[in-house]
Short mmCIF file of the C-alpha atoms (twelve columns), coordinates in Angstrom:
data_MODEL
# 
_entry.id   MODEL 
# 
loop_
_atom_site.group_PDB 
_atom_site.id 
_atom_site.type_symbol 
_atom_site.label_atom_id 
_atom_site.label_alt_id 
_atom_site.label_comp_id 
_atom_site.label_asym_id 
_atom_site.label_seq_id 
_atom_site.Cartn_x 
_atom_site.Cartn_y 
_atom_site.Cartn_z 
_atom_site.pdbx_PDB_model_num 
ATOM 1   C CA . UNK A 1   14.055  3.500   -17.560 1 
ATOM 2   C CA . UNK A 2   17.636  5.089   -16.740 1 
ATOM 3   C CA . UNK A 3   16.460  8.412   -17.598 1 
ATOM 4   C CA . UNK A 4   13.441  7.559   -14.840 1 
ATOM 5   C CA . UNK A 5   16.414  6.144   -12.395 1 
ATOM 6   C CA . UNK A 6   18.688  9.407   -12.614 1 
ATOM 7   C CA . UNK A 7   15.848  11.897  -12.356 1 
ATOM 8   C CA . UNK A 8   15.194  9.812   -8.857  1 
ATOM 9   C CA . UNK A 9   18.315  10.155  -8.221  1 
ATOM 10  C CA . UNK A 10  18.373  14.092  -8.718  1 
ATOM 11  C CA . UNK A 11  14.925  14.438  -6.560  1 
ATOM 12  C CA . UNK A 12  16.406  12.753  -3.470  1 
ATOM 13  C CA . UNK A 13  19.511  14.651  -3.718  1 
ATOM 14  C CA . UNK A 14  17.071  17.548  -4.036  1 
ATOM 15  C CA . UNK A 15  14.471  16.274  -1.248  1 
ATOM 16  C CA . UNK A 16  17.784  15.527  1.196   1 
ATOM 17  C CA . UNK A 17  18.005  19.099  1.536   1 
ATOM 18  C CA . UNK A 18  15.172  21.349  1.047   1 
ATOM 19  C CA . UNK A 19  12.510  19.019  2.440   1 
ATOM 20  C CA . UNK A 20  14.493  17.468  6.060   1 
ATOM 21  C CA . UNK A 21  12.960  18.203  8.753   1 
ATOM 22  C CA . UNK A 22  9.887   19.828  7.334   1 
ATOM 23  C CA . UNK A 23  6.891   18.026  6.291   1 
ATOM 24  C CA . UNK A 24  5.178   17.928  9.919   1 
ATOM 25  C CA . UNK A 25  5.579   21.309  10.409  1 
ATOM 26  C CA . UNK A 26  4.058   22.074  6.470   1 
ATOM 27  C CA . UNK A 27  1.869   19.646  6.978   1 
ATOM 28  C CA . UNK A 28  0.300   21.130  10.204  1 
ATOM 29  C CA . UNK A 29  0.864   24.849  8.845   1 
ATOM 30  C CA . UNK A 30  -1.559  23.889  5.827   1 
ATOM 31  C CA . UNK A 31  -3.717  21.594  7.275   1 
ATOM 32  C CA . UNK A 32  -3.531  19.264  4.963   1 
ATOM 33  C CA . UNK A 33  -1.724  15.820  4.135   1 
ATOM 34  C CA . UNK A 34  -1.107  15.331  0.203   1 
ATOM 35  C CA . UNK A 35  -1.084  11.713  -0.108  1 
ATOM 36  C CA . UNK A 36  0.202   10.085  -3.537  1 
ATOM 37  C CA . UNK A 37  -2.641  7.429   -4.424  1 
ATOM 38  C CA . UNK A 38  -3.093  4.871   -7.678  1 
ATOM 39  C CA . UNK A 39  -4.946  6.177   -11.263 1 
ATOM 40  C CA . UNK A 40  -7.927  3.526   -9.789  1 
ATOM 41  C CA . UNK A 41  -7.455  0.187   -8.008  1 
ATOM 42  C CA . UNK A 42  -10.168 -0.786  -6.567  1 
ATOM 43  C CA . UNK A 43  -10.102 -1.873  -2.742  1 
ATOM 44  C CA . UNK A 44  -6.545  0.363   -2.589  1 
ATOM 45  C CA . UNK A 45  -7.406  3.792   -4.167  1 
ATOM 46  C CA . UNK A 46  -9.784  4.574   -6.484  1 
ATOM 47  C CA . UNK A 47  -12.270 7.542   -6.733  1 
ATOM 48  C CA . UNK A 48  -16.292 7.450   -7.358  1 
ATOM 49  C CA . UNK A 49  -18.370 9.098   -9.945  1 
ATOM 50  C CA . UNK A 50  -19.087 12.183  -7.073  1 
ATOM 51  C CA . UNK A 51  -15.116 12.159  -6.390  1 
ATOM 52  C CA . UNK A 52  -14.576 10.758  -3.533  1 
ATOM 53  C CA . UNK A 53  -12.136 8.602   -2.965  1 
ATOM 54  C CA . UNK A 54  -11.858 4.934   -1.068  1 
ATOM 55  C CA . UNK A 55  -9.967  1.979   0.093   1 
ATOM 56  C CA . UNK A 56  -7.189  0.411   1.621   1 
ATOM 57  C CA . UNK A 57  -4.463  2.985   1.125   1 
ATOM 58  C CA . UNK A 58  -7.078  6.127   1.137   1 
ATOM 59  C CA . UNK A 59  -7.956  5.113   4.519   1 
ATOM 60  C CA . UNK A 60  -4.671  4.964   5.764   1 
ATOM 61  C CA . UNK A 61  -3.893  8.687   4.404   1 
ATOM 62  C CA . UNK A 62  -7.262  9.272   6.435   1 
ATOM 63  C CA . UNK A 63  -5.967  7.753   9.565   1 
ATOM 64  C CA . UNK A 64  -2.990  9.989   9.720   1 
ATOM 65  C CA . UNK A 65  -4.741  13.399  8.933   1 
ATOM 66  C CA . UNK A 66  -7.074  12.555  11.893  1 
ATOM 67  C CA . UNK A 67  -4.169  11.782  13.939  1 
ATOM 68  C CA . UNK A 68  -3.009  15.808  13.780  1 
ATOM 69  C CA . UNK A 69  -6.317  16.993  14.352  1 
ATOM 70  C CA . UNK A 70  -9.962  16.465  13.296  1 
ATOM 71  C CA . UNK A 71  -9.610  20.242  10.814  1 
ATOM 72  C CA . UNK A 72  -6.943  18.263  9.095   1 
ATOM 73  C CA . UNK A 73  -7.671  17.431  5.692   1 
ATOM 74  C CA . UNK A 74  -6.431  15.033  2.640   1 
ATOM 75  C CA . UNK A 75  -5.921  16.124  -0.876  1 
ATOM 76  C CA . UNK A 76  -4.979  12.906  -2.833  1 
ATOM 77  C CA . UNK A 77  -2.681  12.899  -5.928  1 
ATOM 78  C CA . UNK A 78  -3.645  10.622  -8.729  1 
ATOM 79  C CA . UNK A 79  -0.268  9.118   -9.832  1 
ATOM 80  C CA . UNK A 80  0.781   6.326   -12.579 1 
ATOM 81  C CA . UNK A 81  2.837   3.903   -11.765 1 
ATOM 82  C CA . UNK A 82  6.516   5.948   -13.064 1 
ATOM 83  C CA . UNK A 83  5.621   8.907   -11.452 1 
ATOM 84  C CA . UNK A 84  4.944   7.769   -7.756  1 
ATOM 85  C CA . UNK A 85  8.786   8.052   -6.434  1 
ATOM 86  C CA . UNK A 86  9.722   11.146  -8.014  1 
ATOM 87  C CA . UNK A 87  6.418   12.763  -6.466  1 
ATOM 88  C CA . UNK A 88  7.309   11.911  -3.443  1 
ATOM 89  C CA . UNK A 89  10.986  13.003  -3.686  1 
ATOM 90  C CA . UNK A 90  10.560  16.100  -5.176  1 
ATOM 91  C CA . UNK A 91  8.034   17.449  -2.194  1 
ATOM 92  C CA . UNK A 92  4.899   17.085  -4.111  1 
ATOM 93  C CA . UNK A 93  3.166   14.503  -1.308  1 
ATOM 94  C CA . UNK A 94  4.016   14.058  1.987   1 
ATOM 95  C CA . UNK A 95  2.977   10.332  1.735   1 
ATOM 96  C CA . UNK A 96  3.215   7.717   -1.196  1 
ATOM 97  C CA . UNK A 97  0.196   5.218   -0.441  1 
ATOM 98  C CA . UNK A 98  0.308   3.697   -3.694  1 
ATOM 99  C CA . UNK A 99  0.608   -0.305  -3.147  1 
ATOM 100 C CA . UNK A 100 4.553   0.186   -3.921  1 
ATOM 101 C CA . UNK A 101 6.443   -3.063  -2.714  1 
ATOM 102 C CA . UNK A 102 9.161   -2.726  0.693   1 
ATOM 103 C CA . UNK A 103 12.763  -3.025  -0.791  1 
ATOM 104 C CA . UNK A 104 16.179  -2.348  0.195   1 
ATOM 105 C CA . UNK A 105 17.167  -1.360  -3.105  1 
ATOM 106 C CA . UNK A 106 14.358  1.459   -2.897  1 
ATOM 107 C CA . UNK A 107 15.403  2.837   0.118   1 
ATOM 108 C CA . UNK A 108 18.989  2.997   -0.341  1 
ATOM 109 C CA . UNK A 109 18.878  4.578   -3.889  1 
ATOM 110 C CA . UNK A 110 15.629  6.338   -3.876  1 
ATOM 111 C CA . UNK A 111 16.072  8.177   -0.542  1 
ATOM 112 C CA . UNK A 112 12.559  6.867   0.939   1 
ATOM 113 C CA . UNK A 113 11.405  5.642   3.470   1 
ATOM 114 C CA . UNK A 114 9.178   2.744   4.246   1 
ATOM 115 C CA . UNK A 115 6.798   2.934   6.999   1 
ATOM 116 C CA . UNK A 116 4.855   -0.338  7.889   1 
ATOM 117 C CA . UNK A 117 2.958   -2.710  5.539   1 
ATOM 118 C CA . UNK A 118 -0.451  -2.156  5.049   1 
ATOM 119 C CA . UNK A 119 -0.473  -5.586  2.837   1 
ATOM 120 C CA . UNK A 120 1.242   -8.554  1.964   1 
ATOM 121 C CA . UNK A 121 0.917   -9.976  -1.254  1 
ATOM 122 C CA . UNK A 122 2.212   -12.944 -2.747  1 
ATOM 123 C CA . UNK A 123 3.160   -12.890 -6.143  1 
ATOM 124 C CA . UNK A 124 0.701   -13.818 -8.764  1 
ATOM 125 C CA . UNK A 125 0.473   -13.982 -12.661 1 
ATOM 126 C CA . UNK A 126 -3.107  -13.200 -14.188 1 
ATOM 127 C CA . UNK A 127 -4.143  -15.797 -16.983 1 
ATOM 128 C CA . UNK A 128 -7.280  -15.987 -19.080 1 
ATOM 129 C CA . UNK A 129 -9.500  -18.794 -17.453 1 
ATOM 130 C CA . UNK A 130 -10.060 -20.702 -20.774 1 
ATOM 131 C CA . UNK A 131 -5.924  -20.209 -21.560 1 
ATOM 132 C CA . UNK A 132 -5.058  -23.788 -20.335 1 
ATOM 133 C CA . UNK A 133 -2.536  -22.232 -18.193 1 
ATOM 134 C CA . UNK A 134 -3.546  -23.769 -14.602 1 
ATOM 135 C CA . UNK A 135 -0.001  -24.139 -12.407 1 
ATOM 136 C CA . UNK A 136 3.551   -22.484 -12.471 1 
ATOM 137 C CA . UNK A 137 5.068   -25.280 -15.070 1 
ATOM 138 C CA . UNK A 138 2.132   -24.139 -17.224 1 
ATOM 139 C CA . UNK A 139 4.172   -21.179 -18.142 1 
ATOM 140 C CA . UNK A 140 6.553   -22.684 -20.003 1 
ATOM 141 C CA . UNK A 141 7.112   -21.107 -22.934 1 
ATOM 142 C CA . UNK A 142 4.327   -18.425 -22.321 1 
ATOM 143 C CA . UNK A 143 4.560   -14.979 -23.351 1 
ATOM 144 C CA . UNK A 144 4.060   -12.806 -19.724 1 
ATOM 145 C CA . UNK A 145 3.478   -8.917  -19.492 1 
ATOM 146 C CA . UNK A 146 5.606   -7.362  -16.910 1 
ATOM 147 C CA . UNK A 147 6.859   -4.057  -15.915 1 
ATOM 148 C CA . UNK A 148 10.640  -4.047  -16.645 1 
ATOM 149 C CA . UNK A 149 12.850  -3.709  -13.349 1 
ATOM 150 C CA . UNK A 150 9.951   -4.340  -10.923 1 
ATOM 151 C CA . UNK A 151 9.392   -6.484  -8.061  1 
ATOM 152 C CA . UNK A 152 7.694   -9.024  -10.553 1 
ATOM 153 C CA . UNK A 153 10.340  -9.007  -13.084 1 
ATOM 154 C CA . UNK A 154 12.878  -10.530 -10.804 1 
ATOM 155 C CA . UNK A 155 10.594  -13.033 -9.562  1 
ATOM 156 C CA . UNK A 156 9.554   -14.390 -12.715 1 
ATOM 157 C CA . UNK A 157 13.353  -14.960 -13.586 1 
ATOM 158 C CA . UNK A 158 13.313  -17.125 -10.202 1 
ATOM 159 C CA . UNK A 159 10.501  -19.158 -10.730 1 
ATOM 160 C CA . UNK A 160 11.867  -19.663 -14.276 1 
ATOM 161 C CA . UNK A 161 15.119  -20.817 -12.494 1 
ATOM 162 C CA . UNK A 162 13.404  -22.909 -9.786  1 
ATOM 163 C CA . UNK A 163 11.371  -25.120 -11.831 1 
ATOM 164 C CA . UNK A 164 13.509  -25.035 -15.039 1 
ATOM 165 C CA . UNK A 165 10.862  -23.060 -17.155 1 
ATOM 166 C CA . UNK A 166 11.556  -20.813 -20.058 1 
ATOM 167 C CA . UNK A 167 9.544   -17.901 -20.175 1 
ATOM 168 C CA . UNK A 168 9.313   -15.081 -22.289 1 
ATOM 169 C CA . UNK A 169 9.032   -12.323 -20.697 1 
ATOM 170 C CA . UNK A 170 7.722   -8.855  -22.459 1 
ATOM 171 C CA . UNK A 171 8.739   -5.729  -20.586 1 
ATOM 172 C CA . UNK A 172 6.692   -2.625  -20.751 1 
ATOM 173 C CA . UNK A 173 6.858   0.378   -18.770 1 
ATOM 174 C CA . UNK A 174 4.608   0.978   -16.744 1 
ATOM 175 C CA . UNK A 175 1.967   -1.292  -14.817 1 
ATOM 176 C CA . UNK A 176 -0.379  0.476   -17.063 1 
ATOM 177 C CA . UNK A 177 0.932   -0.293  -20.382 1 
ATOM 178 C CA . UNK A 178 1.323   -3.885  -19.454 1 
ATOM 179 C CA . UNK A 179 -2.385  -5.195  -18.212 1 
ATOM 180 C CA . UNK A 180 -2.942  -2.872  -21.664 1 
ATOM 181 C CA . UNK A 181 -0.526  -5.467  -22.885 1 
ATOM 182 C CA . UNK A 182 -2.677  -8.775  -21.712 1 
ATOM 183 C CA . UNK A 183 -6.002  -7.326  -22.206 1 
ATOM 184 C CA . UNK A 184 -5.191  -6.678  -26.147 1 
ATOM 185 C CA . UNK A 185 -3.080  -10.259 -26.052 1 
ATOM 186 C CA . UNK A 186 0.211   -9.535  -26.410 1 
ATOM 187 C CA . UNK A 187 1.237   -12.089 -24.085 1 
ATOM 188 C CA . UNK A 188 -0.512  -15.463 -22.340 1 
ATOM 189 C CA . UNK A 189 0.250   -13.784 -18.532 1 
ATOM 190 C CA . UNK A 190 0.227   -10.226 -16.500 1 
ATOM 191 C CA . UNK A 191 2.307   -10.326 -13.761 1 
ATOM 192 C CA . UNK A 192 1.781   -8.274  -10.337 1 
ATOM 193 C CA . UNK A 193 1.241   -8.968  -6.886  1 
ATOM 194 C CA . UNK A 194 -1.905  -11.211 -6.369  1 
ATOM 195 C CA . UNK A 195 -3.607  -8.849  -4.287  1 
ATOM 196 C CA . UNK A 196 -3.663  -6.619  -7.127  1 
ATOM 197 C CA . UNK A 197 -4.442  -8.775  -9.801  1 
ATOM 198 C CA . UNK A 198 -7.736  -9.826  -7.490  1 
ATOM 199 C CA . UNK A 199 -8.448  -5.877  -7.579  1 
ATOM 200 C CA . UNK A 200 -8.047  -5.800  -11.443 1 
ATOM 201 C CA . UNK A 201 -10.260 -8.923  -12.361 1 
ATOM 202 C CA . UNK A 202 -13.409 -6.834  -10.718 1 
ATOM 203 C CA . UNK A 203 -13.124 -4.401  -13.123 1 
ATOM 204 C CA . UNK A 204 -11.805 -6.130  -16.158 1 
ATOM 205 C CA . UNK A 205 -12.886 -6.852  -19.660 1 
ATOM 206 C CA . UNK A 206 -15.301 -10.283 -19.501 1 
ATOM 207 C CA . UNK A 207 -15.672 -9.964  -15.852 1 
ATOM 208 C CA . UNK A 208 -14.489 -11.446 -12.611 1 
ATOM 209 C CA . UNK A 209 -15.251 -15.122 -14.066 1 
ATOM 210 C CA . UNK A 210 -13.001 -14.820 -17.190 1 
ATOM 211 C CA . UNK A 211 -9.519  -14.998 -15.046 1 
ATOM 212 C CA . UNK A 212 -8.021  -16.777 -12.864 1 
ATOM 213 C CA . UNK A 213 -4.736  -15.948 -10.694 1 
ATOM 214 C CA . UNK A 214 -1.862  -18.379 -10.553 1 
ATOM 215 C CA . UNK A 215 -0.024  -17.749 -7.631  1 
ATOM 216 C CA . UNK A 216 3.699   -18.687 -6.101  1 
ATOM 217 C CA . UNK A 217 3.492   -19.161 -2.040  1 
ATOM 218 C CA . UNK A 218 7.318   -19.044 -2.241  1 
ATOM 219 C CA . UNK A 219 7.802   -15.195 -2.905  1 
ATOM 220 C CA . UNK A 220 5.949   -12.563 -0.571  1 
ATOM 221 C CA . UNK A 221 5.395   -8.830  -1.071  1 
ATOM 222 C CA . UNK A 222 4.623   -6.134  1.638   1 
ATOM 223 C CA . UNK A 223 3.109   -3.335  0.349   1 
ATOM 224 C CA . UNK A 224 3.832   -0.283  2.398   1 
ATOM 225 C CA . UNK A 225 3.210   3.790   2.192   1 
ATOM 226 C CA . UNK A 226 6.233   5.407   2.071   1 
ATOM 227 C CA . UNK A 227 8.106   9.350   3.004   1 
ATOM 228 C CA . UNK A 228 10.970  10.890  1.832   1 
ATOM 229 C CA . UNK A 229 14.614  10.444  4.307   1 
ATOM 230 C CA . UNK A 230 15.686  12.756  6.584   1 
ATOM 231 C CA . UNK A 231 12.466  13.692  8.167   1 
ATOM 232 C CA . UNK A 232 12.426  11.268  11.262  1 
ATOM 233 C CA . UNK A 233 9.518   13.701  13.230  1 
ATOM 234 C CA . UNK A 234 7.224   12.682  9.942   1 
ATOM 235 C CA . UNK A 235 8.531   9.420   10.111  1 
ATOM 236 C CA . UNK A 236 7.747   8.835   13.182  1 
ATOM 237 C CA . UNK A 237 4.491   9.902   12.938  1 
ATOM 238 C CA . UNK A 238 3.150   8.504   10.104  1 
ATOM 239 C CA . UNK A 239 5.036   5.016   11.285  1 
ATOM 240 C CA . UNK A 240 3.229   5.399   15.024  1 
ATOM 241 C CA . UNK A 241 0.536   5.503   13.090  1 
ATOM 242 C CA . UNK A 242 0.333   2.524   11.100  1 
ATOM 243 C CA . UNK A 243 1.091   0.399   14.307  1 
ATOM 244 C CA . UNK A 244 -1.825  2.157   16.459  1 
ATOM 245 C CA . UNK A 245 -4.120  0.387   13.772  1 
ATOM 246 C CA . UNK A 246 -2.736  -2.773  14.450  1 
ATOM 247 C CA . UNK A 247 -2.423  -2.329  17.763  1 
ATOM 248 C CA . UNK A 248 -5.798  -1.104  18.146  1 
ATOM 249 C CA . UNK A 249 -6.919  -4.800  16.796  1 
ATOM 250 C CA . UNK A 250 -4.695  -6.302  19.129  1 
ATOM 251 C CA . UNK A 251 -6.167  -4.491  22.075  1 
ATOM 252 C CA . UNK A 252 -9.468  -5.674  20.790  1 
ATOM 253 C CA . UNK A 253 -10.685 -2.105  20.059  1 
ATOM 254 C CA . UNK A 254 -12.941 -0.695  16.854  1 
ATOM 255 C CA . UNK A 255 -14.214 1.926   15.778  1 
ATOM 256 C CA . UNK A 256 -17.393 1.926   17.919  1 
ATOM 257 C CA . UNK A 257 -14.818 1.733   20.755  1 
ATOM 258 C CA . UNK A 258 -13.985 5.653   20.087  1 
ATOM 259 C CA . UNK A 259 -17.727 6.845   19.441  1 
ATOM 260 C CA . UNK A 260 -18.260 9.574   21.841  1 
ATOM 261 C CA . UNK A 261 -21.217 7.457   23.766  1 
ATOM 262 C CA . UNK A 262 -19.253 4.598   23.475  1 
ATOM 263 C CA . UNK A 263 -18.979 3.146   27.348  1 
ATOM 264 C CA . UNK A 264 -15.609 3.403   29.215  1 
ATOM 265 C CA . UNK A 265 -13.189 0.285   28.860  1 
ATOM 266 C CA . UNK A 266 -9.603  -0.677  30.806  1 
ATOM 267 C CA . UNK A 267 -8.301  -1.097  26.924  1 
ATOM 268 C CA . UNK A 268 -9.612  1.878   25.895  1 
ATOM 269 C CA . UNK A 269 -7.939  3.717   28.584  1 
ATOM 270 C CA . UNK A 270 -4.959  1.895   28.056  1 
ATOM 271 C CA . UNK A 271 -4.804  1.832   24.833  1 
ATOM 272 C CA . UNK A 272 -5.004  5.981   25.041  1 
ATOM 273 C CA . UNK A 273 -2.650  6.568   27.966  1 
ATOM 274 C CA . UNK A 274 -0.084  4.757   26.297  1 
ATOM 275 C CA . UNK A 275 -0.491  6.460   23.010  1 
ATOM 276 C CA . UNK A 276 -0.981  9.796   24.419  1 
ATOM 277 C CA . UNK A 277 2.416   9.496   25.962  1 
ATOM 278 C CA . UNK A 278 3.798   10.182  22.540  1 
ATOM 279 C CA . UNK A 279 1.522   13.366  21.738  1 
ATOM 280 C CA . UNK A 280 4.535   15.765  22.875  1 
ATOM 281 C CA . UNK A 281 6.848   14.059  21.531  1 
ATOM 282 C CA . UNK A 282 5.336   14.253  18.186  1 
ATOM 283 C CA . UNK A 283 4.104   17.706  18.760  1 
ATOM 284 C CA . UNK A 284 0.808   17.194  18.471  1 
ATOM 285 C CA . UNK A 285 -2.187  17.047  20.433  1 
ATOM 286 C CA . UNK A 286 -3.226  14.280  23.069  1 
ATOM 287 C CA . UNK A 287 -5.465  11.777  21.605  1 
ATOM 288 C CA . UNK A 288 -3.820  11.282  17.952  1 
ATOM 289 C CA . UNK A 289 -3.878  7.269   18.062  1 
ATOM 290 C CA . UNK A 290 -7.586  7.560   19.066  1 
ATOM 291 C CA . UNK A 291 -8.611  9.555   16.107  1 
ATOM 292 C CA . UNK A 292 -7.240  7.511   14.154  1 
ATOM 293 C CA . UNK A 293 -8.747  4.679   14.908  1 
ATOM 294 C CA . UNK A 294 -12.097 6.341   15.059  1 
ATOM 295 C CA . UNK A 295 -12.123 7.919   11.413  1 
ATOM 296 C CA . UNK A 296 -10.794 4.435   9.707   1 
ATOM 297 C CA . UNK A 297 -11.066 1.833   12.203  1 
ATOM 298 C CA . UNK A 298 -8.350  -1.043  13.528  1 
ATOM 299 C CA . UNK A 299 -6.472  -2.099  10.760  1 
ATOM 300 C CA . UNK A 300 -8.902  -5.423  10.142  1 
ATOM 301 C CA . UNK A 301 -11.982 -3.308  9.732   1 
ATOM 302 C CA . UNK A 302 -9.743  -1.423  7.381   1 
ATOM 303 C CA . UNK A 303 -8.790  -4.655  5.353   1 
ATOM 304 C CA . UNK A 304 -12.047 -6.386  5.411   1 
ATOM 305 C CA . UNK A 305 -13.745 -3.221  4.296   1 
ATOM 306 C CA . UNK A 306 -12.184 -2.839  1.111   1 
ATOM 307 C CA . UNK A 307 -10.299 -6.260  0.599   1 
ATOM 308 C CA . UNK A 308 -12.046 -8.779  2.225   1 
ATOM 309 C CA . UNK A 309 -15.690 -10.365 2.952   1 
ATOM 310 C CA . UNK A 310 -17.228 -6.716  3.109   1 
ATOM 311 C CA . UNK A 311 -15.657 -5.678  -0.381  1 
ATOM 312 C CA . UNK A 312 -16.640 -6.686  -3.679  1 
ATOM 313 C CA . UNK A 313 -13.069 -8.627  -3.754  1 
ATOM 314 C CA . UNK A 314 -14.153 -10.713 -0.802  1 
ATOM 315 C CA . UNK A 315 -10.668 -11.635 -0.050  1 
ATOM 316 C CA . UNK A 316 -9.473  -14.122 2.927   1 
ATOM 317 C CA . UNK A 317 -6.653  -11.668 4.912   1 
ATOM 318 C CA . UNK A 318 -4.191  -14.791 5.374   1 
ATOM 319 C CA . UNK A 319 -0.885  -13.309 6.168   1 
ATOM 320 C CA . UNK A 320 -2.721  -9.817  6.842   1 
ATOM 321 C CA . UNK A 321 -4.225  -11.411 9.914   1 
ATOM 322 C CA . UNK A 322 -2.558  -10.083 13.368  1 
ATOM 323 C CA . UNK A 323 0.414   -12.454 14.189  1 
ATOM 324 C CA . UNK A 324 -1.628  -13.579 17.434  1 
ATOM 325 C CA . UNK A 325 -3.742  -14.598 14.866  1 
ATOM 326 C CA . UNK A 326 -1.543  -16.450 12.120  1 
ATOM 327 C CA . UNK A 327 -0.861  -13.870 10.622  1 
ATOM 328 C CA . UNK A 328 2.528   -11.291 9.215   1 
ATOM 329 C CA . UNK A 329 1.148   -8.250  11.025  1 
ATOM 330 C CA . UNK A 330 3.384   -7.759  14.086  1 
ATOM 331 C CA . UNK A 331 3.225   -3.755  15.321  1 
ATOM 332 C CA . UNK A 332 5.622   -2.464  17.801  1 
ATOM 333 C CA . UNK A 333 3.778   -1.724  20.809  1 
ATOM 334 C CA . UNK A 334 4.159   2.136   22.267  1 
# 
């Protein structure tokens, strides 16, 4: 794991220099945004048997490409779990859309950038449904799977603290190595966030029915895609971005709302005045926010899609409901 921490270390001293200032205009030169995605979590990233690839942080990648123009393209880069910050330092993506959790500590020592949550996830712990295990003090004295240094990792060590547990904790890795961990029962637990652990229980050994998720309402994740520093035209972008999908679900427009026959609305033409306001500024053409919105749709279509009642995970959004609505999500308005 140090050897992983120095080489990030070496990539953003790298990426602060060679790559400032540049990704828009690469980007638009080549026509294409190379977006870091997952190996294959389903309702996040994950690719079909004709290659094509879907959900939550695919169509965000999406969203952005249509933003500089409908010939703009997305190549997406398969990436495990150790390689996803050094990818994105060393100029191999222009985005990291790979469910990676919003810290300080990140963006002060990895030279990234966050850009907006496109989730938040409470953390969870993933338990066989016949273990016994059932609530938080049910740990105690389990063996949990966890991926040394992560988000998780530090918040097992403060439930363990809050409620006086003792848990033993066995590090791995990589997020790969340790559900490989639980699976072949070298521990009781897997930790991750809970939105993930929902994703892995479609597709894990015994089926959706054979696990259930304990979960602690006292931590909170926000999954974001990130960029590298010192770029603030890409940053801008790709942050003006993110809000337009919220906002576009705050303005009460869809996807239908941007169809071509679609009939003339005051939020519509709101909604595009204000946005277009920004094309110059970003250097790009008038009409980014609604081409977004038309090749993903507002940020709730996105979520229910391929999280929620239209997925196979059939989530409930909770805190990924628009604050108007109960929710986290609060975008910045133009």
């Amino acid at each position: 794991m140090r050897q992983v921490v120095l080489t990030c270390v070496f990539f953003w001293a790298l990426a602060g220099t060679a790559f400032a200032g540049e990704t828009l205009t690469s980007v638009k030169n080549a026509k294409t945004v190379r977006c870091g995605v997952s190996t294959g979590i389903p309702g996040f990233s994950e690719r079909n048997a004709e290659g094509v690839w879907s959900g939550l942080d695919v169509d965000f990648c999406r969203a952005v490409a249509a933003a500089l123009g409908e010939d703009t393209r997305v190549s997406y880069k398969p990436l495990p779990m150790l390689a996803r910050f050094p990818a994105l330092m060393s100029g191999e993506i222009d985005i990291l859309a790979r469910n990676a959790s919003w810290t300080l500590r990140r963006e002060a020592t990895l030279g990234i950038v966050f850009t907006g949550p496109l989730a938040y996830s409470t953390q969870g712990i993933l338990v066989g449904a016949q273990s016994g295990i059932h609530d938080i003090p049910d740990l105690d004295g389990k063996a949990i799977c966890v991926v040394r240094d992560s988000t998780q990792d530090v918040s097992i060590n403060f439930w363990a603290l809050r409620q006086g547990l003792h848990i033993d904790k066995r590090d791995f890795d990589s997020d790969e190595q340790a559900r490989q961990g639980f699976f072949e029962g070298a521990c009781q637990g897997y930790a991750s966030d809970a939105l993930l652990l929902a994703s892995l229980r479609v597709v894990a050994p015994g089926g959706k029915d054979a696990y259930v998720i304990i979960k602690d309402d006292h931590t909170m994740d926000s999954l974001s895609p990130a960029v590298r520093q010192g770029d603030n035209e890409w940053r801008q972008l790709v942050e003006a971005v993110w809000a337009s999908l919220l906002l576009a679900e705050e303005f009460g427009l869809n996807q239908a709302s941007f169809r071509p026959d679609a009939p003339a609305s005051p939020a519509r033409e709101v909604f595009v005045h204000k946005s277009d306001i920004l094309a110059k500024t970003f250097g790009i053409e008038p009409g980014w926010a609604a081409r977004a919105v038309a090749a993903v749709g507002n940020y709730g279509e996105m979520f229910r899609r391929n999280l929620g009642a239209d997925s196979p995970l059939g989530l409930e959004p909770g805190p990924n409901r628009l604050w108007s609505q109960g929710g986290l999500m609060i975008p910045p308005d133009f």
